[in-house]
C-alpha positions as a Markdown table, in Angstrom:
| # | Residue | x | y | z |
|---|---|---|---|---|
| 1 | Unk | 0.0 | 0.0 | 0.0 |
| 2 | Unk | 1.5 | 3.4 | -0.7 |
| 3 | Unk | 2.8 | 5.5 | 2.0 |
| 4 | Unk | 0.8 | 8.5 | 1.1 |
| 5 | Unk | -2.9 | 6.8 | 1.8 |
| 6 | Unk | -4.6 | 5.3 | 5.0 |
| 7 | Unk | -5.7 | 2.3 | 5.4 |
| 8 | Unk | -8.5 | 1.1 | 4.7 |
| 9 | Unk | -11.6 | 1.2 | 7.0 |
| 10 | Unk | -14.3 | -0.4 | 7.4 |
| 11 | Unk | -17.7 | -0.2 | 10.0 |
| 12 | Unk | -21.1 | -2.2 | 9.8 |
| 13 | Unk | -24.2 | -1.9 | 11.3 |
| 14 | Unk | -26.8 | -4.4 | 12.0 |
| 15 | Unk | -30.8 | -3.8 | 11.4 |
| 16 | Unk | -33.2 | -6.5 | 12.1 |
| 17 | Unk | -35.2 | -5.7 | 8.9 |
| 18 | Unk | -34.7 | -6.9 | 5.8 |
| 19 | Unk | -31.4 | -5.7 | 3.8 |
| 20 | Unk | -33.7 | -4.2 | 0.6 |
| 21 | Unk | -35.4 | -2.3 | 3.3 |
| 22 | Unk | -32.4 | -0.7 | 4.7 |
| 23 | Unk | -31.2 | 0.3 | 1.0 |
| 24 | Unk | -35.0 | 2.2 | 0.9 |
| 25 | Unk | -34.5 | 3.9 | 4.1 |
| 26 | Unk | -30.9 | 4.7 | 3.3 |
| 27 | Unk | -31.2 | 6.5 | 0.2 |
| 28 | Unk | -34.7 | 8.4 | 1.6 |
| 29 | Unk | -34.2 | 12.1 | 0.7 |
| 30 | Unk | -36.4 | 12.6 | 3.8 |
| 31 | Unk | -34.5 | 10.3 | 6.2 |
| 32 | Unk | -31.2 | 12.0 | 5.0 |
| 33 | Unk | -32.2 | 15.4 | 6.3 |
| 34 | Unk | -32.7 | 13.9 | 10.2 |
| 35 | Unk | -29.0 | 12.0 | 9.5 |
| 36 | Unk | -26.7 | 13.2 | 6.7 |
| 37 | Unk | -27.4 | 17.2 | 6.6 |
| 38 | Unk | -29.9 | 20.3 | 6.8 |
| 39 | Unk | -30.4 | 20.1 | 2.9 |
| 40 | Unk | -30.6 | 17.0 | 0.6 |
| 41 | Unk | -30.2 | 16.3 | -3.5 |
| 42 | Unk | -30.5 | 13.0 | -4.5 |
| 43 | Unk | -29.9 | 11.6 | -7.7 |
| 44 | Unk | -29.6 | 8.2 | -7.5 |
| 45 | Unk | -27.7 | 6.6 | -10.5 |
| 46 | Unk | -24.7 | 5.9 | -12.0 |
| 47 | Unk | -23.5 | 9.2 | -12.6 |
| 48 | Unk | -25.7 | 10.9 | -10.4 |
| 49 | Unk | -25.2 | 12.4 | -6.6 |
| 50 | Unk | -25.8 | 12.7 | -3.4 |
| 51 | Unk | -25.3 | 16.6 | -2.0 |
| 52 | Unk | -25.9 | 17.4 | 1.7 |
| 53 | Unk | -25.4 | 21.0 | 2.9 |
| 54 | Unk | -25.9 | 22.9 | 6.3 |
| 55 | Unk | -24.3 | 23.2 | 9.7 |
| 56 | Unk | -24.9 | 19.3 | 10.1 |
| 57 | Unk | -23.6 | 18.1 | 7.0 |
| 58 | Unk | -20.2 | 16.4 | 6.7 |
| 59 | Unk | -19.3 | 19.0 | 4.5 |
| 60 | Unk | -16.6 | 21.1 | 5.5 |
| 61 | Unk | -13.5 | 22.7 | 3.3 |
| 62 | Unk | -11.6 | 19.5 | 3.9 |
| 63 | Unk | -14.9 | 17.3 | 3.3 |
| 64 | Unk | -16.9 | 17.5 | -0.2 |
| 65 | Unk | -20.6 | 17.9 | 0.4 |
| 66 | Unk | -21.4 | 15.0 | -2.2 |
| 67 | Unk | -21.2 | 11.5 | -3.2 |
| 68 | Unk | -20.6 | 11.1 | -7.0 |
| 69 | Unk | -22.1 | 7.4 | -7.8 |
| 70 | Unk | -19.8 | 5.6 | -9.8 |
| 71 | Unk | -20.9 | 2.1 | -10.0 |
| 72 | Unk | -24.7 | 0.7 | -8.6 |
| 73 | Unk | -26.5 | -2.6 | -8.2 |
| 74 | Unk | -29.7 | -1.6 | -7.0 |
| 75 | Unk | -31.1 | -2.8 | -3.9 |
| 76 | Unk | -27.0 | -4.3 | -2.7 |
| 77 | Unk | -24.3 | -2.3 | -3.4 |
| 78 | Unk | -22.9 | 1.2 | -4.4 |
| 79 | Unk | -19.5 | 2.5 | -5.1 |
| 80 | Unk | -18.9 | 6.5 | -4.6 |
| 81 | Unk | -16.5 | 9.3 | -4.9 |
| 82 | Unk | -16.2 | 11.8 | -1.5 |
| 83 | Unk | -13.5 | 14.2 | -2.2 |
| 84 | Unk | -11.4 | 14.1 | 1.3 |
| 85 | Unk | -8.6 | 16.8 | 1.0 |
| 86 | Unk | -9.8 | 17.4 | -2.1 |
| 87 | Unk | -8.4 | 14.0 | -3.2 |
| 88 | Unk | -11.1 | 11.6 | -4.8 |
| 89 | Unk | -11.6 | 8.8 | -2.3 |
| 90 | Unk | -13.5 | 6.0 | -3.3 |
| 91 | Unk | -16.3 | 3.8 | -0.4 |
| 92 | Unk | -18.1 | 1.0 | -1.4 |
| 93 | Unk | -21.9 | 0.4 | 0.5 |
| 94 | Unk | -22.9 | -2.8 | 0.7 |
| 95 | Unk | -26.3 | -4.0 | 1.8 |
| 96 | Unk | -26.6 | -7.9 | 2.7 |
| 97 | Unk | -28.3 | -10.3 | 5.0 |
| 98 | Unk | -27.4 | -13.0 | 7.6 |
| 99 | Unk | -28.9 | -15.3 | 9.0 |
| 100 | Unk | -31.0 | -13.5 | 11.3 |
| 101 | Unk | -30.6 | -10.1 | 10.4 |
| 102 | Unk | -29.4 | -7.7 | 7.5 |
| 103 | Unk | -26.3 | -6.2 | 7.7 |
| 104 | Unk | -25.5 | -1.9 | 5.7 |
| 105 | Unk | -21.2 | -2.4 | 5.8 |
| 106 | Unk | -18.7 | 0.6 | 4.3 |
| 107 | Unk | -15.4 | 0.3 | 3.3 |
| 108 | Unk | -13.6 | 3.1 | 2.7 |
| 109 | Unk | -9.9 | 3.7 | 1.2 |
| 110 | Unk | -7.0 | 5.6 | -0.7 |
| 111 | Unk | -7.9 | 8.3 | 2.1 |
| 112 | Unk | -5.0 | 10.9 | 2.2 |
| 113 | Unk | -2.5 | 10.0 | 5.1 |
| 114 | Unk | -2.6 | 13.6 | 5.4 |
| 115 | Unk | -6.3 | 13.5 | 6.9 |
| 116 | Unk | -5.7 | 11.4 | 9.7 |
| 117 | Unk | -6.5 | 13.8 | 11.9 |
| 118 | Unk | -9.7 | 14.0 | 10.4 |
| 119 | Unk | -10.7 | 10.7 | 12.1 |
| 120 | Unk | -12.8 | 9.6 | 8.9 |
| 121 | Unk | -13.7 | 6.3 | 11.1 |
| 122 | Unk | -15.3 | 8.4 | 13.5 |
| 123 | Unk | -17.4 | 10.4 | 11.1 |
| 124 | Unk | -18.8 | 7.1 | 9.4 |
| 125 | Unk | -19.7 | 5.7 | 13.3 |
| 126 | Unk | -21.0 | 8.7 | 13.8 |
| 127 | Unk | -23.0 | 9.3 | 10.5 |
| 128 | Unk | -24.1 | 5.3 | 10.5 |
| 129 | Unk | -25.4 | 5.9 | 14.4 |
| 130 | Unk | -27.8 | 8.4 | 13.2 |
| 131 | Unk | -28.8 | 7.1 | 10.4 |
| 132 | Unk | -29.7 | 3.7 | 12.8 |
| 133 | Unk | -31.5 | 6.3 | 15.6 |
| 134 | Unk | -33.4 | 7.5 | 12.5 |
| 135 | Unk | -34.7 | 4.4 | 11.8 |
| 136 | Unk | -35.1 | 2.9 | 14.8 |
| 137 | Unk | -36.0 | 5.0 | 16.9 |
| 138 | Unk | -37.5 | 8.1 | 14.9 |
| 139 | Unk | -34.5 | 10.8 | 16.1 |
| 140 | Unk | -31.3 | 11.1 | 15.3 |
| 141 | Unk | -28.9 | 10.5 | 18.4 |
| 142 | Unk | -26.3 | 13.3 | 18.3 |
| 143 | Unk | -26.2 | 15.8 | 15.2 |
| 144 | Unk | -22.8 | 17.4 | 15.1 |
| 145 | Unk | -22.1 | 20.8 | 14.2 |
| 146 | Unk | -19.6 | 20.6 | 11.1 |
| 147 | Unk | -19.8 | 24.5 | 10.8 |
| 148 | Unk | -17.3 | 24.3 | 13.7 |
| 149 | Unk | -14.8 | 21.4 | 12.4 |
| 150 | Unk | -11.6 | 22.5 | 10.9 |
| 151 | Unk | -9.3 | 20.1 | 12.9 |
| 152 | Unk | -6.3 | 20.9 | 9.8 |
| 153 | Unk | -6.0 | 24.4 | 10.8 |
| 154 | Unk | -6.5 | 25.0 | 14.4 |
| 155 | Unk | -5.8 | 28.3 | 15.6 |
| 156 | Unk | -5.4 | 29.6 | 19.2 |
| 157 | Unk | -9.1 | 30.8 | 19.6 |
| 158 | Unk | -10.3 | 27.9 | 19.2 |
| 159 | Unk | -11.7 | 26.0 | 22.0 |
| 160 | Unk | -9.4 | 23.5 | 24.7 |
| 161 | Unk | -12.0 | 21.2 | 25.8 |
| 162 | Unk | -15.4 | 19.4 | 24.7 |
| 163 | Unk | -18.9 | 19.6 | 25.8 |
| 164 | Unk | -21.2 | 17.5 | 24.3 |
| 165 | Unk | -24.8 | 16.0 | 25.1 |
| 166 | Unk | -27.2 | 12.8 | 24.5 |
| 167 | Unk | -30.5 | 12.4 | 25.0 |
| 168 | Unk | -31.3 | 8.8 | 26.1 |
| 169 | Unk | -34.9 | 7.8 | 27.0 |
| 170 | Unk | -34.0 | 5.9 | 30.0 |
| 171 | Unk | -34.0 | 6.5 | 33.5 |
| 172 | Unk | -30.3 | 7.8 | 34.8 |
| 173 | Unk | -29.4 | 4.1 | 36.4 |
| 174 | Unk | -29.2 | 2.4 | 32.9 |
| 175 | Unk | -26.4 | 5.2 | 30.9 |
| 176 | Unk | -24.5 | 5.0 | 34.5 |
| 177 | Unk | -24.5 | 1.5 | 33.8 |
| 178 | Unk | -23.6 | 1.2 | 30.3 |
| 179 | Unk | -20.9 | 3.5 | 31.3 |
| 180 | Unk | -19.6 | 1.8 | 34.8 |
| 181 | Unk | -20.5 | -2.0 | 33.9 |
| 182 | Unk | -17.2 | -4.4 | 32.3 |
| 183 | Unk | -19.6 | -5.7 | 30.6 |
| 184 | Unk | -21.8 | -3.3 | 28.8 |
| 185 | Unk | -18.7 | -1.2 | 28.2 |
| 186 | Unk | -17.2 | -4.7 | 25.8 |
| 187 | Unk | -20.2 | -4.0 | 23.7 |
| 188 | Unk | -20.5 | 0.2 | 23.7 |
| 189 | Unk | -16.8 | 1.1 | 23.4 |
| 190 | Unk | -15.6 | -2.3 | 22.0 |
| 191 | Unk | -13.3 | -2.4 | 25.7 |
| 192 | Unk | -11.3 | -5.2 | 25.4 |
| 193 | Unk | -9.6 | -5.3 | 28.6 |
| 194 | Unk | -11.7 | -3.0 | 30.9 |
| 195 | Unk | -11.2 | -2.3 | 35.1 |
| 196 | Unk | -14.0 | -0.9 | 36.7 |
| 197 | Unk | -13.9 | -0.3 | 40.3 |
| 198 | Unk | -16.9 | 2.1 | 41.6 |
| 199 | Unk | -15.0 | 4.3 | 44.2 |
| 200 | Unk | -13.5 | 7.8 | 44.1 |
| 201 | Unk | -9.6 | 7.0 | 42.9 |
| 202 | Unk | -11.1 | 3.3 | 41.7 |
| 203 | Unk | -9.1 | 1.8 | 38.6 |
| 204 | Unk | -11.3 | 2.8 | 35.4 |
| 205 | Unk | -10.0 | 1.7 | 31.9 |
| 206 | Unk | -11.5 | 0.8 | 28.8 |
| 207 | Unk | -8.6 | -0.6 | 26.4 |
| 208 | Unk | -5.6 | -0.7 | 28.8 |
| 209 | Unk | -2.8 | 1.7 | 30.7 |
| 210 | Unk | -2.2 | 4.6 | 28.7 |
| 211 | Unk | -5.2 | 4.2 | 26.5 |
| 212 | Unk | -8.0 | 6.6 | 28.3 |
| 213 | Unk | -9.4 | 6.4 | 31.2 |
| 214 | Unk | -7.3 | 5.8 | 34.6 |
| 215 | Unk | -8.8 | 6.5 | 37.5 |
| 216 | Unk | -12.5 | 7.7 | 39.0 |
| 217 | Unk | -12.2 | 11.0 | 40.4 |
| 218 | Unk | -15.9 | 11.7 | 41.3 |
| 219 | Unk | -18.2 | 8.9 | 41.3 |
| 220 | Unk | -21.6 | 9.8 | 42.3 |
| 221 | Unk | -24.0 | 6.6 | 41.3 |
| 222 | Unk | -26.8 | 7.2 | 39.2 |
| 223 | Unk | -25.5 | 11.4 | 39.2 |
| 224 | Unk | -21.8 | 11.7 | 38.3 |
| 225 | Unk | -18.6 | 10.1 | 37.6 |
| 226 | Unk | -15.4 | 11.8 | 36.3 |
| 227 | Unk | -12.1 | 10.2 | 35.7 |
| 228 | Unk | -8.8 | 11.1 | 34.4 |
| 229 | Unk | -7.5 | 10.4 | 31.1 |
| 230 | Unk | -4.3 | 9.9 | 29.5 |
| 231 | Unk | -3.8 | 8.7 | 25.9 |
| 232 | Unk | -0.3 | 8.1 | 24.5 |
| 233 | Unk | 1.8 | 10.9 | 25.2 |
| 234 | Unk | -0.9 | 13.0 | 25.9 |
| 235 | Unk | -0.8 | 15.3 | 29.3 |
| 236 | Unk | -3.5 | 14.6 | 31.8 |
| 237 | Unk | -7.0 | 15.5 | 30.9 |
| 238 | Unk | -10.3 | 14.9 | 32.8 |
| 239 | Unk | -13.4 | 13.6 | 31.6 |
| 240 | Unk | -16.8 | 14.6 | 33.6 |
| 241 | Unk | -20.5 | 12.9 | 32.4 |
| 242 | Unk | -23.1 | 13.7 | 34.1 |
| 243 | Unk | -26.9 | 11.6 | 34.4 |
| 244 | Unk | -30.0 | 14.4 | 34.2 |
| 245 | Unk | -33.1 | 13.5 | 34.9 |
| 246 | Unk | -35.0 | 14.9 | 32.5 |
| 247 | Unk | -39.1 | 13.8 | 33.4 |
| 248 | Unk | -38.8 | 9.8 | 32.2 |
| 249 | Unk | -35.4 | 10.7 | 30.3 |
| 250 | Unk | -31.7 | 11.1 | 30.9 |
| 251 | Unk | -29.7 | 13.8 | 29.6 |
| 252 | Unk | -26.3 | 12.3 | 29.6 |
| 253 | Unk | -24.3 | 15.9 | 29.7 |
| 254 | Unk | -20.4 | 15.0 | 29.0 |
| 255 | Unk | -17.2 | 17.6 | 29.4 |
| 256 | Unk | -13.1 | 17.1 | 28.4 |
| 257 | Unk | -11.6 | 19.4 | 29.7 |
| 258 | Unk | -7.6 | 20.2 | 30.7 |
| 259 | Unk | -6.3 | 20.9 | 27.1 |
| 260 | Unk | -3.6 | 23.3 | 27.3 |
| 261 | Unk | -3.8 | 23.9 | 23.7 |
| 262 | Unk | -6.4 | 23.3 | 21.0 |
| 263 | Unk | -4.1 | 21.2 | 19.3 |
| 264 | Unk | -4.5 | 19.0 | 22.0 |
| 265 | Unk | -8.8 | 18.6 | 21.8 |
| 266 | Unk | -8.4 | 18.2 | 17.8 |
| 267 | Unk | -10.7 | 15.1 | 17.0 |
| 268 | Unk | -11.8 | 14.5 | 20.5 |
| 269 | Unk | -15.3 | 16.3 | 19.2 |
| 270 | Unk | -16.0 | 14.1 | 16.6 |
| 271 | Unk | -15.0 | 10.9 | 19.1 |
| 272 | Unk | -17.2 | 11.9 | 21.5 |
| 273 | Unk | -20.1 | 12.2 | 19.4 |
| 274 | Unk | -19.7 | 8.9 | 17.7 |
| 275 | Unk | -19.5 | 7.5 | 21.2 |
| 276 | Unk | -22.4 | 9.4 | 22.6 |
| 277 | Unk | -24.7 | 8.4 | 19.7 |
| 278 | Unk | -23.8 | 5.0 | 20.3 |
| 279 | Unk | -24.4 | 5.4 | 24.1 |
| 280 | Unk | -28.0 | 6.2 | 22.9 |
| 281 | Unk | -28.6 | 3.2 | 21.2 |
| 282 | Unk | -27.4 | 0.7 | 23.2 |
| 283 | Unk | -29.5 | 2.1 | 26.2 |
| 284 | Unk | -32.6 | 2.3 | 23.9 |
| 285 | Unk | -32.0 | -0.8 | 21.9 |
| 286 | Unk | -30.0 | -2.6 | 24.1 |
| 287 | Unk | -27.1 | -2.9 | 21.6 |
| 288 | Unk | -25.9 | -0.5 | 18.9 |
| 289 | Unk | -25.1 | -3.3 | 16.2 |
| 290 | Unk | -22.0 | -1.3 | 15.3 |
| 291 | Unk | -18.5 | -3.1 | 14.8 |
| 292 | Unk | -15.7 | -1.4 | 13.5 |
| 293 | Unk | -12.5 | -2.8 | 12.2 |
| 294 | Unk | -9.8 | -0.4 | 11.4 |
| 295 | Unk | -7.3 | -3.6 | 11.2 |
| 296 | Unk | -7.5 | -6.7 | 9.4 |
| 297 | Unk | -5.9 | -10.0 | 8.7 |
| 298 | Unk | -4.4 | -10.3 | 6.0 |
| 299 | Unk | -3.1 | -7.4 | 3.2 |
| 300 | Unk | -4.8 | -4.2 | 3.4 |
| 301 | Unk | -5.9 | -2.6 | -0.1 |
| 302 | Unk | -6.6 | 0.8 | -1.5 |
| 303 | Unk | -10.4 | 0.7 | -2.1 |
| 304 | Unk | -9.9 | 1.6 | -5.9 |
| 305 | Unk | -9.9 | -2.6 | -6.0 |
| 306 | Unk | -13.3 | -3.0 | -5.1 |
| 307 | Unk | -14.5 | -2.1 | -8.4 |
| 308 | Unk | -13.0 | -5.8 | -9.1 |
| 309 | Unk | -15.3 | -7.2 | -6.7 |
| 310 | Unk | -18.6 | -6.0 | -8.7 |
């Protein structure tokens, strides 16, 4: 693979409808306002687009507000353009069924090395979240504003730490669970190794040392937990969610703060809002039927080659 493109990624989502169904709901100009952006033009065939506009579109300077159709089989697969650094990238949507439920999977590649930092994996989470909340639930879970996003050229007025909320029609004792349980947090952050230990100072990670979380340092059941975080290299940041009861609802109100510059918060936004949307559907559906793989067995390649699989 060259050195100048990512690899590539991929992230499915599960529906437990049929797979011809999800293609309908997908390319609804009317669903796509609630999920994809403020303002919709479909025209869906080879040759045709897809245009989104508005504040919660992923349309940005660095991010084309369309999806030029290249190849089509109706009803199972379509191959697109999406300009990323104004570079033609190329994703492939595929629509298939399982045994006991249907499956929407994207693959997208011969991203730019140089957008990294636009944490393309997170936008799609994020984007096929929505578009699940839409369905399933008749709202969207969190729209981001991408009027705000510029994370390639930061400048020092921009802001050092993230505030972000999720609605979640639940009492508070279920999202403090999802976020405090071993268990639930294997299936809502993909944890493979999490600690959990429900005290003020208790161990608290998700993927191992030096990978998030560390340590509680407020842990009010039900109300509030905060805990410090450290990824990498990164210095010391603190992460603070809060559980609003909000009549039969919980607004789930989370804050990063500690940056020291806003170099430091770039692409935290977007990776809180994919996790936050997911946080929604797990405590409404029980599950968010998301997997992502960023890494796979086997030889990674440029997404130019799945024309050869049509």
């Amino acid at each position: 693979m060259p050195d100048e493109v990512l690899p590539v990624l991929r992230v499915m989502v599960r529906f437990a409808r049929p797979a011809t169904e999800v293609w309908d709901l997908f390319f609804d100009p009317v669903l796509m306002v609630q999920w994809l952006g403020n303002e919709i033009h479909t025209d869906l065939e080879e040759g045709g687009a897809i245009k989104f506009m508005g504040d919660n579109a992923p349309a940005t300077t660095d991010l084309g507000g369309q999806w030029e159709i290249k190849r089509m089989k109706p009803k199972e697969a379509v191959l697109c353009l999406w300009r990323v650094l104004g570079a033609d990238t190329l994703f492939l949507l595929r629509f298939a069924e399982r045994p006991t439920y249907s499956v929407l999977e994207v693959r997208h590649g011969a991203i730019p090395s140089a957008a990294k930092d636009l944490h393309m994996a997170e936008h799609w989470n994020l984007l096929l979240a929505n578009f699940k909340s839409v369905v399933e639930l008749g709202e969207p879970a969190v729209r981001f504003d991408y009027s705000k996003y510029h994370p390639l050229r930061v400048t020092r007025y921009d802001p050092t730490e993230v505030r972000m909320s999720v609605l979640c029609r639940a009492p508070p004792s279920l999202p403090f669970d999802v976020w405090t349980n071993p268990e639930k947090l294997r299936h809502f952050i993909r944890a493979t190794s999490p600690r959990v230990d429900r005290r003020y100072a208790g161990i608290y990670t998700w993927w191992g040392e030096g990978m998030g979380p560390v340590v509680f340092t407020k842990m009010e059941p039900e109300k509030e937990i905060e805990f410090s975080w450290v990824y990498g290299d990164e210095l010391e940041t603190r992460v603070n969610v809060r559980f609003e009861q909000v009549g039969e609802d919980t607004l789930v109100v989370l804050h990063h703060y500690g940056f020291r510059t806003p170099e430091a918060a770039v692409g935290y936004d977007i990776g809180w809002a994919s996790i936050l949307s997911e946080l929604k559907l797990v405590c409404e559906l029980g599950e968010s039927g998301i997997e992502r793989m960023s890494d796979y067995d086997g030889p990674v390649e440029p997404v130019l080659h799945f024309e050869d699989e049509w």
